[in-house]
C-alpha positions in Angstrom: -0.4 2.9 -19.0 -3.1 2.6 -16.4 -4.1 5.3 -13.7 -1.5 7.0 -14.3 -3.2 10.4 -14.6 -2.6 11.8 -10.9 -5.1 14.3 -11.2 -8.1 12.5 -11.3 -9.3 10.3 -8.4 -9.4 6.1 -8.8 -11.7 3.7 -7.2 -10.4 0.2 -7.7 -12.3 -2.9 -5.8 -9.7 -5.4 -5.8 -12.4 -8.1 -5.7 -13.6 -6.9 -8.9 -10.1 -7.7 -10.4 -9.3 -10.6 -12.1 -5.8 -12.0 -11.5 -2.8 -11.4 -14.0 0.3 -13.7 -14.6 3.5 -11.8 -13.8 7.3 -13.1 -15.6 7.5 -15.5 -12.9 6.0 -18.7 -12.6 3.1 -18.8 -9.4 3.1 -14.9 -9.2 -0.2 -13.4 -9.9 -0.8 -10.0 -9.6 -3.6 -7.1 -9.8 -2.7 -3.7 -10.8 -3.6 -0.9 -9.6 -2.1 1.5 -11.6 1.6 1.3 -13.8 3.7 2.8 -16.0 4.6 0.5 -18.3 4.7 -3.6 -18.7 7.3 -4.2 -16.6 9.1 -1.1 -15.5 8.8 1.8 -13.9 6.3 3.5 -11.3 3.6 0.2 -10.2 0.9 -0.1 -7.7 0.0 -3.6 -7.2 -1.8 -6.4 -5.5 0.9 -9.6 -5.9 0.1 -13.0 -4.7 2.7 -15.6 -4.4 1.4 -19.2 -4.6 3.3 -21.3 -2.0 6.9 -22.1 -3.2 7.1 -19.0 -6.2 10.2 -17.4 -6.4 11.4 -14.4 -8.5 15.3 -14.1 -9.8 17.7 -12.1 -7.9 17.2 -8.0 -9.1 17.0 -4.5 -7.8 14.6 -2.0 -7.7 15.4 1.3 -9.6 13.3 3.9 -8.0 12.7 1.7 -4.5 10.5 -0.5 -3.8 7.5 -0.3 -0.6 5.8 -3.6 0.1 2.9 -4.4 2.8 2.5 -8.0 3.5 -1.6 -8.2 3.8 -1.4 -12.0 4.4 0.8 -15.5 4.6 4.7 -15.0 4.4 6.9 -12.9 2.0 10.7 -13.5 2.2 14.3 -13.1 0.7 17.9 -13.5 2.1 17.0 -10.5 4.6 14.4 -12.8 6.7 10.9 -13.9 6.7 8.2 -11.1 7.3 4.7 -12.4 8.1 1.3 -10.1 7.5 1.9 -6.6 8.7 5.0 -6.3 7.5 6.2 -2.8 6.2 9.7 -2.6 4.5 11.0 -0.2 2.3 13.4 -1.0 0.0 15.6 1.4 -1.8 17.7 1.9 -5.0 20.2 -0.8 -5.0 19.3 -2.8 -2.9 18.9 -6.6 -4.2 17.2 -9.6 -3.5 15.1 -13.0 -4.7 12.1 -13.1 -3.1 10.2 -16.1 -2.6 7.2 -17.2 -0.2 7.0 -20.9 1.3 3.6 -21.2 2.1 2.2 -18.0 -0.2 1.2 -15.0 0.5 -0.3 -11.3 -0.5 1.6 -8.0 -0.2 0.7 -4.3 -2.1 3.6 -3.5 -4.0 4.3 -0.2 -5.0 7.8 0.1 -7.4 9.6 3.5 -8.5 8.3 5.8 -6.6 10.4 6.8 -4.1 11.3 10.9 -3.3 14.5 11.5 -4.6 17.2 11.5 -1.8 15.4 8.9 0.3 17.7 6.0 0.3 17.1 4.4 3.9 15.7 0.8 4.5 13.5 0.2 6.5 11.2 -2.7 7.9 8.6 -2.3 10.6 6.5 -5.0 12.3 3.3 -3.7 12.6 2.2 -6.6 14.9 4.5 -5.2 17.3 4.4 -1.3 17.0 2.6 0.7 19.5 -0.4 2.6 18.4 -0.5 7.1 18.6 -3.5 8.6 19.6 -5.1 10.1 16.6 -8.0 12.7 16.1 -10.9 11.9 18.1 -11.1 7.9 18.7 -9.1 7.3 15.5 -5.3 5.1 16.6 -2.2 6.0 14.1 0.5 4.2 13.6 3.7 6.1 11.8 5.0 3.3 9.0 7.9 6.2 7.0 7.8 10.2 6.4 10.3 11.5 3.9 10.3 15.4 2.4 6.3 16.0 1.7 5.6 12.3 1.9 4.1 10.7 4.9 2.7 7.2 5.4 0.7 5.2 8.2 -2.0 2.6 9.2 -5.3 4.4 10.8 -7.7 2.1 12.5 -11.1 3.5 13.1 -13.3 2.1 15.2 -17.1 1.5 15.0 -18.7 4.7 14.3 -15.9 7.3 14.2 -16.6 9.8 11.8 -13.2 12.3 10.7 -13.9 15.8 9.8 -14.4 17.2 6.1 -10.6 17.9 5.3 -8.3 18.4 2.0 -5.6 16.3 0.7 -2.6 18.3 -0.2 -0.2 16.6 -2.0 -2.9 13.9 -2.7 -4.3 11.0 -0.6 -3.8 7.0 -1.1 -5.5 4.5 0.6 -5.6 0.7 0.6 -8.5 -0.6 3.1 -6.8 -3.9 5.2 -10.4 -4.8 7.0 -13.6 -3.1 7.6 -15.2 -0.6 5.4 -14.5 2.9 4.8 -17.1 5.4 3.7 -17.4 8.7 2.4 -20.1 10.9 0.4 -18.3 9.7 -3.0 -19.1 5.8 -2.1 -18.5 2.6 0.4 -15.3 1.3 0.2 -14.8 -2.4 2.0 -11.8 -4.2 2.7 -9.6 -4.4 -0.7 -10.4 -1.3 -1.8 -7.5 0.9 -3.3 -8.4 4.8 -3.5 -6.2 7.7 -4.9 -7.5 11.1 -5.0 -5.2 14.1 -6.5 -4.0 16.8 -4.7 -6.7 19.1 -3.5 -9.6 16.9 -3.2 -11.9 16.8 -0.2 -13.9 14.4 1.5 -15.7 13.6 4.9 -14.9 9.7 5.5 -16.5 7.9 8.8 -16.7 3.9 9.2 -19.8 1.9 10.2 -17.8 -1.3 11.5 -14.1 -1.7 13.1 -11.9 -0.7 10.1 -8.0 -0.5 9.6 -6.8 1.5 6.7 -3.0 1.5 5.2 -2.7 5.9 3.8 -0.2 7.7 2.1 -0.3 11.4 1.9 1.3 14.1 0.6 3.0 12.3 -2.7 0.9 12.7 -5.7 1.6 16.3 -6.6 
């Protein structure tokens, strides 16, 4: 088991990481936090090496993937960096990249009931006004589960607020900071249900958040 202790809050800088080999041959991976070996609930940083491939197989539990860079594909399509799909029980596929990429994986963790699809190109999604200056982008909402990409810019500061249901973030560029720490691109927080903080950015930042999930 790793971080699999939802009440307590995790700090992981994936540049502090060193790679791990995965069962297929070019895979690498960094987790985040899993279950077990090679089944059930994972959050990780995968990197295909141009040409790896993985055998056809399903996802029990779902699977949510966000390309972070390069090209991730299977007999669906090609989806390039920004791409948010959501894969569900049953559904299968071989994935494979051409010229490599990175996604965060998460596996066996979706609500029960939610059994939808879904792909969204980020690249081509309008932004929501958010609070204050921040722009949100909607990526999936199921039950008490709700995810989305933020981008702050320079300077915005968010008010002191409490995460119910828990709070997980992956930082895609920038820097995020709060009165626990700085937290620069790469960086993978989870904090339990209840916490609190007061985050604000120094530089141009874009965060990938899921709320609502970890209780």
């Amino acid at each position: 088991m790793l971080n699999m202790d939802f009440s307590q809050r995790v700090v992981i800088h994936e540049r502090e990481q060193e790679w791990q080999a995965s069962p297929a041959a070019g895979v690498l991976r960094k987790p985040l936090a899993r279950e077990e070996a090679e089944r059930g609930h994972a959050t990780s940083i995968v990197r295909y090496a141009p040409g790896a491939r993985f055998n056809r197989h399903d996802h029990p539990g779902g699977e949510e993937i966000l390309v972070l860079d390069g090209v991730f594909s299977d007999e669906s399509g090609d989806y390039g960096a920004g791409s948010y799909f959501r894969n569900p029980e049953g559904f299968k596929h071989a994935p494979f990249s051409k010229e490599g990429c990175t996604i965060l994986v998460k596996l066996h963790q979706f609500q029960v009931g939610d059994t939808e699809r879904l792909c969204v190109d980020t690249n081509e999604t309008p932004w929501l006004p958010g609070s204050g200056n921040l722009r949100v982008m909607p990526l999936h909402q199921f039950g008490t589960e709700s995810t989305a990409l933020v981008h702050w810019p320079a300077g915005e500061r968010f008010q002191m607020h409490r995460h119910m249901g828990g709070e997980e973030i992956y930082v895609i560029r920038g820097e995020l900071i709060d009165e626990h720490g700085h937290y620069p691109k790469g960086s993978w927080i989870r904090s339990p249900h209840g916490s609190v903080h007061f985050p604000y950015v120094k530089e141009d930042t874009l965060i990938w958040v899921k709320t609502g999930h970890l209780t």
